[in-house]
TORMAR-57881 format. One record per residue: residue number from 1; residue in three letters; chain; x, y, z of N, C-alpha, C, CB in turn. Coordinates in steps of 0.001 Angstrom, whole numbers. Last residue first. Glycine has a CB too. Layout:
// residues N
+-----+-----+---+---------+---------+---------+---------+----------+---------+---------+---------+---------+---------+----------+---------+
!   k !   r ! c !  n_east ! n_north !    n_up ! ca_east ! ca_north !   ca_up !  c_east ! c_north !    c_up ! cb_east ! cb_north !   cb_up !
+-----+-----+---+---------+---------+---------+---------+----------+---------+---------+---------+---------+---------+----------+---------+
! NUM ! ALA ! A !       X !       Y !       Z !       X !        Y !       Z !       X !       Y !       Z !       X !        Y !       Z !
...
+-----+-----+---+---------+---------+---------+---------+----------+---------+---------+---------+---------+---------+----------+---------+
***
This chain:
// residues 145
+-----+-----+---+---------+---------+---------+---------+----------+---------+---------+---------+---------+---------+----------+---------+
!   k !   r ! c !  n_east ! n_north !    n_up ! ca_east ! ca_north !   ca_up !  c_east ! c_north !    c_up ! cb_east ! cb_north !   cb_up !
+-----+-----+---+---------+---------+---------+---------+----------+---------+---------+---------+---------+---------+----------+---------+
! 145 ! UNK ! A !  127092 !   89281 !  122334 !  128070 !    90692 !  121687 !  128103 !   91415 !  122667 !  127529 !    91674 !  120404 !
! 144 ! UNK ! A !  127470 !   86179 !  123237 !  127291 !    87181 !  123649 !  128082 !   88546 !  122639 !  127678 !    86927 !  125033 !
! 143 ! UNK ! A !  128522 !   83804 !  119654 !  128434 !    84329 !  121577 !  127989 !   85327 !  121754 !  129690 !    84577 !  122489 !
! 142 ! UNK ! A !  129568 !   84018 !  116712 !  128878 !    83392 !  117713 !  129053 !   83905 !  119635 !  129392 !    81885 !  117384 !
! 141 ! UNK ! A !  129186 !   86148 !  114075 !  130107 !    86212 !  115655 !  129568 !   85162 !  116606 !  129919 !    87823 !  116581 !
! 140 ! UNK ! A !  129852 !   85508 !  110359 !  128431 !    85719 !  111605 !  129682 !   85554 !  112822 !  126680 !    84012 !  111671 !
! 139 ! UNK ! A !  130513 !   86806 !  107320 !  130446 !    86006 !  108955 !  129955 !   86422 !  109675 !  131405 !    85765 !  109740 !
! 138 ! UNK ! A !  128914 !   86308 !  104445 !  129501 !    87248 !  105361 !  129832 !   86392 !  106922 !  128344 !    88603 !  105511 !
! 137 ! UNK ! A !  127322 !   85007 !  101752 !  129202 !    84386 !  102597 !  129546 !   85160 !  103373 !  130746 !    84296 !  101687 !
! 136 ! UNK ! A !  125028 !   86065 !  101136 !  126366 !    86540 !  100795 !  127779 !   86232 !  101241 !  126299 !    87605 !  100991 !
! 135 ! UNK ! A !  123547 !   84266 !  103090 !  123868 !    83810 !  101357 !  124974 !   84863 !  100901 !  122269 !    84013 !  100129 !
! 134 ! UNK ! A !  124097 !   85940 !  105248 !  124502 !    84682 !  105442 !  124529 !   84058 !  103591 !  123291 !    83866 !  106680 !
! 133 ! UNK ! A !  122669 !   88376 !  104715 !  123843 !    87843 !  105282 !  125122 !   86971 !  104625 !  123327 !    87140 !  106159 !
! 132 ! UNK ! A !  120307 !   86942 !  104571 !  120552 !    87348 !  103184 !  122522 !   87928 !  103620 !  119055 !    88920 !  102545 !
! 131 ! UNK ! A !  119574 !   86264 !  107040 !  119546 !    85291 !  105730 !  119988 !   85636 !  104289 !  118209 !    84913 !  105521 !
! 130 ! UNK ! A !  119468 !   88459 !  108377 !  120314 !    87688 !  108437 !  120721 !   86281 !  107051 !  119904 !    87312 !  109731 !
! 129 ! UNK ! A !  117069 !   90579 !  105801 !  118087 !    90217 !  107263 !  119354 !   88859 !  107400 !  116852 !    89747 !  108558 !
! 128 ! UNK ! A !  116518 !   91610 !  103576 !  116423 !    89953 !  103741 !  117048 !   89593 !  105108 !  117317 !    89071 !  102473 !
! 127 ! UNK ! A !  117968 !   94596 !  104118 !  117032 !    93757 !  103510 !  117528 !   92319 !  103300 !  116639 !    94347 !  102253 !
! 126 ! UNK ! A !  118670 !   96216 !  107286 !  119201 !    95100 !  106436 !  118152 !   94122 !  105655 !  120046 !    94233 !  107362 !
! 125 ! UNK ! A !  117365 !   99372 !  107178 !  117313 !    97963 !  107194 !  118545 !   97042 !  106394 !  115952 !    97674 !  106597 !
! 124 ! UNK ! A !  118056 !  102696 !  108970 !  118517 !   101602 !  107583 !  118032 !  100253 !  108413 !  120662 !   101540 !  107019 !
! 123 ! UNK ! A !  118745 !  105792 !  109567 !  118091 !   104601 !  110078 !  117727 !  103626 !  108590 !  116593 !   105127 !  111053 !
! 122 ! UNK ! A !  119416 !  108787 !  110804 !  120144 !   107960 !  109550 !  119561 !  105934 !  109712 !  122432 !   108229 !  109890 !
! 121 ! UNK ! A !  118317 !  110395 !  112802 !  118180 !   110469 !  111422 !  118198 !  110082 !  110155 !  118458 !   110837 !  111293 !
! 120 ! UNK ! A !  115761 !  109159 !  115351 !  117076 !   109259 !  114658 !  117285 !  109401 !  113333 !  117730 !   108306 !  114884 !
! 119 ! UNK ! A !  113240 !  110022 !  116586 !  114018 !   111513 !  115842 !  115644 !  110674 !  116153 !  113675 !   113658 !  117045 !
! 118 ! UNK ! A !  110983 !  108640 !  116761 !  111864 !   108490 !  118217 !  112756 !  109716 !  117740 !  112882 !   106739 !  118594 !
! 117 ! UNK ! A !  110540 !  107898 !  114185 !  109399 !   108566 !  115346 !  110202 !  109058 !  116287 !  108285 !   107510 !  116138 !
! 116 ! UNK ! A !  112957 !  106455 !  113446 !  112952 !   107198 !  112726 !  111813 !  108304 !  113813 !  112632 !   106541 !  111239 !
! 115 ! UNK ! A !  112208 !  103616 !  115293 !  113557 !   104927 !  115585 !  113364 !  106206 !  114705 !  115316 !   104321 !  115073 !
! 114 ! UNK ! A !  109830 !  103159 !  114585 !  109550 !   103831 !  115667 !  111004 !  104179 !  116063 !  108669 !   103045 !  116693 !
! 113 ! UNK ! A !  111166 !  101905 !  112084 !  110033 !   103118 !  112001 !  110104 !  103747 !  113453 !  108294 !   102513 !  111634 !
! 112 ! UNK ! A !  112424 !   99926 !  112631 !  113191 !   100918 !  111892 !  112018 !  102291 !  112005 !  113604 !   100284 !  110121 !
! 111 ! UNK ! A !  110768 !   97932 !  113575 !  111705 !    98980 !  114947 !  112276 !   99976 !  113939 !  113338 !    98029 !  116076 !
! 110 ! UNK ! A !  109501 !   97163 !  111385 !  108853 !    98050 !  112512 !  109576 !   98404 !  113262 !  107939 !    97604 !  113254 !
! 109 ! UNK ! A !  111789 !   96442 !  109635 !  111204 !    97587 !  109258 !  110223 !   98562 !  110236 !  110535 !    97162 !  108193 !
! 108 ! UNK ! A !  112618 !   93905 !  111615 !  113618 !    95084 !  111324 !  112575 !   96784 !  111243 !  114517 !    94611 !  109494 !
! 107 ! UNK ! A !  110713 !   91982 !  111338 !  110601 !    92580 !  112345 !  111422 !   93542 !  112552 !  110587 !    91903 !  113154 !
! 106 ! UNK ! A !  111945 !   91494 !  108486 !  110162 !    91857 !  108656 !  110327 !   92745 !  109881 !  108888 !    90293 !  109048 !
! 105 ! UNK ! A !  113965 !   89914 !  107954 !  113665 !    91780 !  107447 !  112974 !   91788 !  107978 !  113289 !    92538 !  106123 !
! 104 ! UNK ! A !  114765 !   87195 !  108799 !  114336 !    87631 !  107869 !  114034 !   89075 !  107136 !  113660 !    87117 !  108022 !
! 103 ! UNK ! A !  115744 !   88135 !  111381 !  116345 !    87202 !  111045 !  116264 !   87239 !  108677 !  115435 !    85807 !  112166 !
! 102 ! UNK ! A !  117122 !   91220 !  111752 !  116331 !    90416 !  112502 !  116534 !   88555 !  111504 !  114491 !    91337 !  112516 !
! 101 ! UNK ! A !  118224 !   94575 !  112279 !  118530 !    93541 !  111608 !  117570 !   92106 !  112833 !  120522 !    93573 !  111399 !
! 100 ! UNK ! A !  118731 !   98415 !  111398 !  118402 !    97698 !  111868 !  117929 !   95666 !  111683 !  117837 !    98555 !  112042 !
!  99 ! UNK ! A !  121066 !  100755 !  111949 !  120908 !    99838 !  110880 !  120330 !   98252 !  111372 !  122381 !    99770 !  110170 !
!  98 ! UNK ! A !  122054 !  104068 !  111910 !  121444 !   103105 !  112751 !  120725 !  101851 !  112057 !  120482 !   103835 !  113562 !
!  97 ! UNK ! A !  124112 !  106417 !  112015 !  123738 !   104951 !  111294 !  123244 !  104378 !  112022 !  124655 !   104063 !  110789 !
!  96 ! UNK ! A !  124513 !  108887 !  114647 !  125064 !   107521 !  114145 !  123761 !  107143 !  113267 !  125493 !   106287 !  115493 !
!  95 ! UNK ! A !  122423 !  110303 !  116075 !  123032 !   110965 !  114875 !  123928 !  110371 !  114093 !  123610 !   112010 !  115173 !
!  94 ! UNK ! A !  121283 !  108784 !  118514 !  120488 !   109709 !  117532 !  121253 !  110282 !  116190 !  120018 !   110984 !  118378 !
!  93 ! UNK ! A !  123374 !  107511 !  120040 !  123214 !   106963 !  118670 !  121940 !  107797 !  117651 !  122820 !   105276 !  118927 !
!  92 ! UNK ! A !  122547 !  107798 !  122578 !  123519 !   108808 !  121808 !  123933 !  108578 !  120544 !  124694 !   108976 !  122429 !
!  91 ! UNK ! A !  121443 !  104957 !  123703 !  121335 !   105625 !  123677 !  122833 !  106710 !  122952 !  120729 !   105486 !  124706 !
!  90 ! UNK ! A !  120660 !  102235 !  122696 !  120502 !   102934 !  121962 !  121003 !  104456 !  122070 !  119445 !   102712 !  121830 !
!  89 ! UNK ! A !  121404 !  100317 !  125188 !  121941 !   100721 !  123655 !  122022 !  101245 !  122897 !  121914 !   100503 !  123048 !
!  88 ! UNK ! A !  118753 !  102204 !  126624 !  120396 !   102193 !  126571 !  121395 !  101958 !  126220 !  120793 !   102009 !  126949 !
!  87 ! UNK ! A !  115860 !  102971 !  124386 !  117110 !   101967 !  124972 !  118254 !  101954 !  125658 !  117599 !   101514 !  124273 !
!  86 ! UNK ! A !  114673 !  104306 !  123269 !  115463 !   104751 !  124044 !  116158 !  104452 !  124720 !  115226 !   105164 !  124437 !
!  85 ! UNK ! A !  113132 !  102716 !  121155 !  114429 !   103554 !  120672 !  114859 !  104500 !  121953 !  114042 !   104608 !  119200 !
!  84 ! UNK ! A !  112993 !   99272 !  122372 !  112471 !   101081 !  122591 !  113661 !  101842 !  121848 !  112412 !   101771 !  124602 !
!  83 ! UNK ! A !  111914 !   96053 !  123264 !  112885 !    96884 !  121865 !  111965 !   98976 !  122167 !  112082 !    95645 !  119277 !
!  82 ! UNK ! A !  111141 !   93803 !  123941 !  111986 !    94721 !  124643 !  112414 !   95770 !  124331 !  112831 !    94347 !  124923 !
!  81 ! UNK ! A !  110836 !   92081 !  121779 !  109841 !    92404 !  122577 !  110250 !   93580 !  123993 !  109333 !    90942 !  123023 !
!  80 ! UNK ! A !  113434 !   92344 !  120210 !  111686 !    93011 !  119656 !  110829 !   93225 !  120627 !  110709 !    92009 !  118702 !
!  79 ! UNK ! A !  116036 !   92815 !  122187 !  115199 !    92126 !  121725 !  113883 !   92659 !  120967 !  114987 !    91462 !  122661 !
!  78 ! UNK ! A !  119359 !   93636 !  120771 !  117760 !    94208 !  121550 !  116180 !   93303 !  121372 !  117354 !    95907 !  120720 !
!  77 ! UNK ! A !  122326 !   93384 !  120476 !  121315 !    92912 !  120372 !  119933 !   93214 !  121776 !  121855 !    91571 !  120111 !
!  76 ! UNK ! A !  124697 !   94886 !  118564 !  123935 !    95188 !  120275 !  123093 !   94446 !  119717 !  123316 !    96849 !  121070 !
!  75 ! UNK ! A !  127148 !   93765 !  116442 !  125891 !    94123 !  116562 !  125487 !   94268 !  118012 !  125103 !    93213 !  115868 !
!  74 ! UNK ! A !  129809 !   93192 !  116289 !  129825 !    94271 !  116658 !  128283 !   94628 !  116652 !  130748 !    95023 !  115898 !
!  73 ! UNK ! A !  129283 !   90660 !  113436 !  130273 !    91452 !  114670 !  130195 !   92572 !  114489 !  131766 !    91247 !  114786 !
!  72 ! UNK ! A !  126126 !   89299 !  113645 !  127091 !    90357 !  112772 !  127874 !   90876 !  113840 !  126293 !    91676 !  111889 !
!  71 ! UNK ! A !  125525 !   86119 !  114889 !  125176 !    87766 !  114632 !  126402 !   88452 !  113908 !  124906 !    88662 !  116195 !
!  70 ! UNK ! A !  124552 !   83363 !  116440 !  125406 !    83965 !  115391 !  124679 !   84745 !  114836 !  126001 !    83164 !  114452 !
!  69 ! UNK ! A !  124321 !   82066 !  118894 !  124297 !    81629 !  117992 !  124902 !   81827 !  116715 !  123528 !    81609 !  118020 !
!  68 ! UNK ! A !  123473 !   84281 !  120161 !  123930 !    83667 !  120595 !  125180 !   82646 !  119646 !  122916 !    83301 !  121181 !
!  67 ! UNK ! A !  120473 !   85094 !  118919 !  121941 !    86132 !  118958 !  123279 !   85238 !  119127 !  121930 !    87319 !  120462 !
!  66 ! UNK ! A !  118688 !   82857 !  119887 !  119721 !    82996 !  118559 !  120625 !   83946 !  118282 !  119107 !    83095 !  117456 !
!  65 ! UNK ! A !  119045 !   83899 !  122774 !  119754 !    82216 !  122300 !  120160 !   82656 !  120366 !  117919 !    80335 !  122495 !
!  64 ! UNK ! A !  117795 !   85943 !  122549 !  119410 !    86127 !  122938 !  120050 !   84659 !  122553 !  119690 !    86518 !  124819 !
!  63 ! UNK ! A !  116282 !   86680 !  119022 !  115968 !    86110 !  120411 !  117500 !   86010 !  121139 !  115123 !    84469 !  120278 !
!  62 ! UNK ! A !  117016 !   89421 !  117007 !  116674 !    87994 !  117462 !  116431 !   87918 !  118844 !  117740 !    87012 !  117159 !
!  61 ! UNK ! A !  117692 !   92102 !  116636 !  116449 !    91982 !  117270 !  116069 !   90728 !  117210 !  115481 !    92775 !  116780 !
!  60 ! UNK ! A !  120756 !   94334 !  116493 !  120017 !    92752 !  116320 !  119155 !   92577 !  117005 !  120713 !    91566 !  116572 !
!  59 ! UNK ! A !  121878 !   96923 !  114920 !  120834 !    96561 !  116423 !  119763 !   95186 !  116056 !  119539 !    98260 !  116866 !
!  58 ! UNK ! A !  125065 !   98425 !  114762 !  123865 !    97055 !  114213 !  123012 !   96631 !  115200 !  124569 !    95542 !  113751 !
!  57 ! UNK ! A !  125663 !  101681 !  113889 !  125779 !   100851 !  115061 !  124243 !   99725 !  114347 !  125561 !   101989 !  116933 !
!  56 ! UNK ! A !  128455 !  102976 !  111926 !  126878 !   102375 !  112051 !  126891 !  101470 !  113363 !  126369 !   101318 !  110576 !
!  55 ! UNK ! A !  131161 !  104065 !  110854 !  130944 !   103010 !  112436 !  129543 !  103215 !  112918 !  132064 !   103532 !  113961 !
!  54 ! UNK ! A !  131397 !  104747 !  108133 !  130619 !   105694 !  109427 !  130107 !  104666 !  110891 !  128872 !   106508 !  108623 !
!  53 ! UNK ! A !  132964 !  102864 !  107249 !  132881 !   104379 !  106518 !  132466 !  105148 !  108226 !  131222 !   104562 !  104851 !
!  52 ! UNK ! A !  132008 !   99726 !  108036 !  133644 !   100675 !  108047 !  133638 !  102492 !  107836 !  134704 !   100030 !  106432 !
!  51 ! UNK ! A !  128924 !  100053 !  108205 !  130035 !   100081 !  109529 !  131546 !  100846 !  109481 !  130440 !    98486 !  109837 !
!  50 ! UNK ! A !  128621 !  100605 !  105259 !  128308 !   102043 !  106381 !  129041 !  101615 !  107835 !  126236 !   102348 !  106768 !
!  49 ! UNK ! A !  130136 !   98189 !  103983 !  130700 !    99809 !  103619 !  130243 !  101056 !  104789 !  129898 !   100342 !  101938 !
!  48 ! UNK ! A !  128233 !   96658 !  105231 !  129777 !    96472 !  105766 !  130598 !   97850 !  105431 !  130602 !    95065 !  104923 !
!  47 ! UNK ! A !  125695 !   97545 !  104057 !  126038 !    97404 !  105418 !  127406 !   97544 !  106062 !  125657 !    96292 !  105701 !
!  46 ! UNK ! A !  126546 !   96751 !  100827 !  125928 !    98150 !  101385 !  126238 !   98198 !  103445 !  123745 !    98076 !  100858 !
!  45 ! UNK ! A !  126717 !   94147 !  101300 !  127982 !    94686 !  100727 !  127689 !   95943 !  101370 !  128237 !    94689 !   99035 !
!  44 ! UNK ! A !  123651 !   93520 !  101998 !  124602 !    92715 !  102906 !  126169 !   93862 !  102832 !  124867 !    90767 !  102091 !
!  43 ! UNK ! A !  121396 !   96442 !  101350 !  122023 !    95073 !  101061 !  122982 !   94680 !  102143 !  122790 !    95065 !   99689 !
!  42 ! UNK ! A !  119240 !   98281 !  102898 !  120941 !    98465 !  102539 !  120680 !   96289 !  102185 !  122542 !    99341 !  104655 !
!  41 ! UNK ! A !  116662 !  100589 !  102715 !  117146 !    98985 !  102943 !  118495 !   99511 !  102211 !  116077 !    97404 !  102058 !
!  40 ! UNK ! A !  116188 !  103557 !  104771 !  116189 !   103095 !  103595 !  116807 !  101648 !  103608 !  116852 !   104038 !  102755 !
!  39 ! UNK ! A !  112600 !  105612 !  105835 !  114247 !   104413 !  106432 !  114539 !  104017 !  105145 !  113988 !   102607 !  107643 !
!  38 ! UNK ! A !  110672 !  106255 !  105142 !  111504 !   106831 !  106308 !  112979 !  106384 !  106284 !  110883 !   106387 !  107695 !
!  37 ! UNK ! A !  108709 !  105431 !  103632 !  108593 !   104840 !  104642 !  109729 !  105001 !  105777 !  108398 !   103671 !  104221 !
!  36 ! UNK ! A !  107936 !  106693 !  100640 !  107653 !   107211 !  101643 !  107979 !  106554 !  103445 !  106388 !   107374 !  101229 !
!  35 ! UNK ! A !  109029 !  104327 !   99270 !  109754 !   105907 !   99022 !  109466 !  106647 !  100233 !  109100 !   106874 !   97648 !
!  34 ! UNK ! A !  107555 !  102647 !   99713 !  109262 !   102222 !   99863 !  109835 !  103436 !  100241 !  110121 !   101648 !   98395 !
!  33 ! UNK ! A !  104983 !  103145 !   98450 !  105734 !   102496 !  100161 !  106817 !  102595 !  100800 !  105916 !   101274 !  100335 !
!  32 ! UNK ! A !  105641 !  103139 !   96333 !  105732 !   104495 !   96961 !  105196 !  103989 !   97938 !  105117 !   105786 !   96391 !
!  31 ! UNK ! A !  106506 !  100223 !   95622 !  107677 !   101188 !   95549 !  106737 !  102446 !   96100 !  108487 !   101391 !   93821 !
!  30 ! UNK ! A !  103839 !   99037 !   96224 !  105282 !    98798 !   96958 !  105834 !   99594 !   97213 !  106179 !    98211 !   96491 !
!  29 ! UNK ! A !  101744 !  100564 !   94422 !  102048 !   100603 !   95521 !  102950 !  100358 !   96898 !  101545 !   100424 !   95465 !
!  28 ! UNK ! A !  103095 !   99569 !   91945 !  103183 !   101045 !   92315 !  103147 !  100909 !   93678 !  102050 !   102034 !   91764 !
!  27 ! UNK ! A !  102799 !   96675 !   92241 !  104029 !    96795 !   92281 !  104075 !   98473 !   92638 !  104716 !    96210 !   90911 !
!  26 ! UNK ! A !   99932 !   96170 !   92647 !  100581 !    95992 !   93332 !  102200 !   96289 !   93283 !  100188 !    95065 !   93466 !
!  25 ! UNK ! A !   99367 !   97427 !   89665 !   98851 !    98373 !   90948 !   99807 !   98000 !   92381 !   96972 !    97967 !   91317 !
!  24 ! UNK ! A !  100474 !   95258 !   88167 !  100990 !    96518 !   88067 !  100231 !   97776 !   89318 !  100703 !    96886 !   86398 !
!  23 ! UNK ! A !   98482 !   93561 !   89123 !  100264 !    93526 !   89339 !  100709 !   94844 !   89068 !  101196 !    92456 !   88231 !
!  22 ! UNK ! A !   96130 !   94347 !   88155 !   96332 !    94256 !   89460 !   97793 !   93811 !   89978 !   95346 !    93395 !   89897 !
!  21 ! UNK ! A !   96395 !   94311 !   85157 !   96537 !    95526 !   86403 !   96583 !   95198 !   87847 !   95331 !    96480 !   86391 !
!  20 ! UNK ! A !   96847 !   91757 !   85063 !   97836 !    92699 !   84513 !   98014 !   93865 !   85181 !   97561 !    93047 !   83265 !
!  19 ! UNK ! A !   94265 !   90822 !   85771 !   95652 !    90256 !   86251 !   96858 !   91025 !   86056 !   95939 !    89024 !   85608 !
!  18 ! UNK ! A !   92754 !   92055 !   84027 !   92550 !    91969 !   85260 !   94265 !   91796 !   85841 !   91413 !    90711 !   85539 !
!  17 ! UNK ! A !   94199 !   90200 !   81584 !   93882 !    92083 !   81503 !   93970 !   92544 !   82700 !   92319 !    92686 !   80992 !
!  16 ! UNK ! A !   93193 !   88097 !   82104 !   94823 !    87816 !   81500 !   94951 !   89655 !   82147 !   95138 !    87321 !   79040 !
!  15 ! UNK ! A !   90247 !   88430 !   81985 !   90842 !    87961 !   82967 !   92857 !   88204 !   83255 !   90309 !    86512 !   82735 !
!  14 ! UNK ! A !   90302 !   89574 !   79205 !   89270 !    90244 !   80088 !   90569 !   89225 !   81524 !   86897 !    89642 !   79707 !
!  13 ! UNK ! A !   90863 !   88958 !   76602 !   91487 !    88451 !   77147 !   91219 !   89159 !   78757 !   92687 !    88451 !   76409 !
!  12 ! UNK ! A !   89312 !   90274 !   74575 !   89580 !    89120 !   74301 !   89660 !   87915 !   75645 !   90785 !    89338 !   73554 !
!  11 ! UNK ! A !   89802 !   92669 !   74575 !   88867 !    92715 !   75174 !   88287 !   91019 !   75115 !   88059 !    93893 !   74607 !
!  10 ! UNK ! A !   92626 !   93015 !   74566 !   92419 !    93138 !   75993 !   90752 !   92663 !   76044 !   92803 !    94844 !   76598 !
!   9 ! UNK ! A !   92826 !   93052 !   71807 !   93518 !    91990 !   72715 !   92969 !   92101 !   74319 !   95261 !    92265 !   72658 !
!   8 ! UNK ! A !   91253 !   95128 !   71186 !   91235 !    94169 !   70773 !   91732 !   92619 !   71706 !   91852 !    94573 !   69739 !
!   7 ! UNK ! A !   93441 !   96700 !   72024 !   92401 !    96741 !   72614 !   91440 !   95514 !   72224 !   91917 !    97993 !   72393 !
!   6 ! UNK ! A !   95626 !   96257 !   70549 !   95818 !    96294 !   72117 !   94377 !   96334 !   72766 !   96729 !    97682 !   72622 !
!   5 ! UNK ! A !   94428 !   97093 !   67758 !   94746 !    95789 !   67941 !   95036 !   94851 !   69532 !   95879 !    95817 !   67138 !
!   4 ! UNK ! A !   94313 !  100072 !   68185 !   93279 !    99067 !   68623 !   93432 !   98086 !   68079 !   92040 !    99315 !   68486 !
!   3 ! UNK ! A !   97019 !  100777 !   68243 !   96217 !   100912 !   69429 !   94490 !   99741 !   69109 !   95912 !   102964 !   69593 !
!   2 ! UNK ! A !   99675 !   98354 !   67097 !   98918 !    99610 !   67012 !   97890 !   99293 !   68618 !   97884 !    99734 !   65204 !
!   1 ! UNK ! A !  102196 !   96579 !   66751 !  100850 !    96508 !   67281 !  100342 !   97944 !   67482 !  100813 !    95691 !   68619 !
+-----+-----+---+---------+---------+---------+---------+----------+---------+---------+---------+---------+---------+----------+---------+
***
């Protein structure tokens, strides 16, 4: 396909075209979201390697009933609505892994930001949070951590 057979096609296909760029705009803008946003996502395998390697500290931001329930051994659980990077869990962990976890990711990436504000250095999501965990067959700790 040469160049103006592509054009040709595009001027054909005006909506199909639209659609094309506007995925491809939405996908640039993700990734230099991603790049610029401080913190980096760790997978389920990625997580267990930074606890054992560099004893990362896991800061679970469920509710205490679902902490309760079942969390990553050895996670502090902080609630979101309670949640300060000066925490007293938090505290002296400025230079530890700090690897933050909720059920789904979402409410992770905003406490991951205001630790990174707060001046910790090494600050990580668990992408897909617990649910993504949990599809990797990892175990969960039921009770108080």
């Amino acid at each position: 396909m040469n160049f103006e057979e592509l054009q040709a096609f595009l001027g054909r296909n005006q909506l199909l075209s639209l659609a094309l760029l506007g995925i491809t705009l939405a996908i640039l803008y993700t990734e230099f979201a991603r790049l610029f946003r401080g913190f980096r996502g760790l997978r389920p395998a990625e997580l267990t390697g930074l606890m054992n390697r560099e004893s990362a500290l896991v800061v679970d931001l469920q509710p205490q009933a679902d902490f309760d329930r079942g969390h990553i051994a050895g996670a502090k659980n902080v609630q979101v609505s309670q949640f300060d990077p000066e925490n007293r869990k938090l505290a002296g962990a400025k230079a530890l892994p700090v690897v933050t976890v909720c059920r789904t990711g979402q409410a992770s990436a905003d406490a991951a930001k205001r630790l990174r504000k707060a001046g910790f250095e090494k600050v990580y999501v668990l992408e897909g949070g617990l649910a993504a965990w949990q599809q990797a067959d990892l175990p969960l700790v039921k009770g108080k951590g």
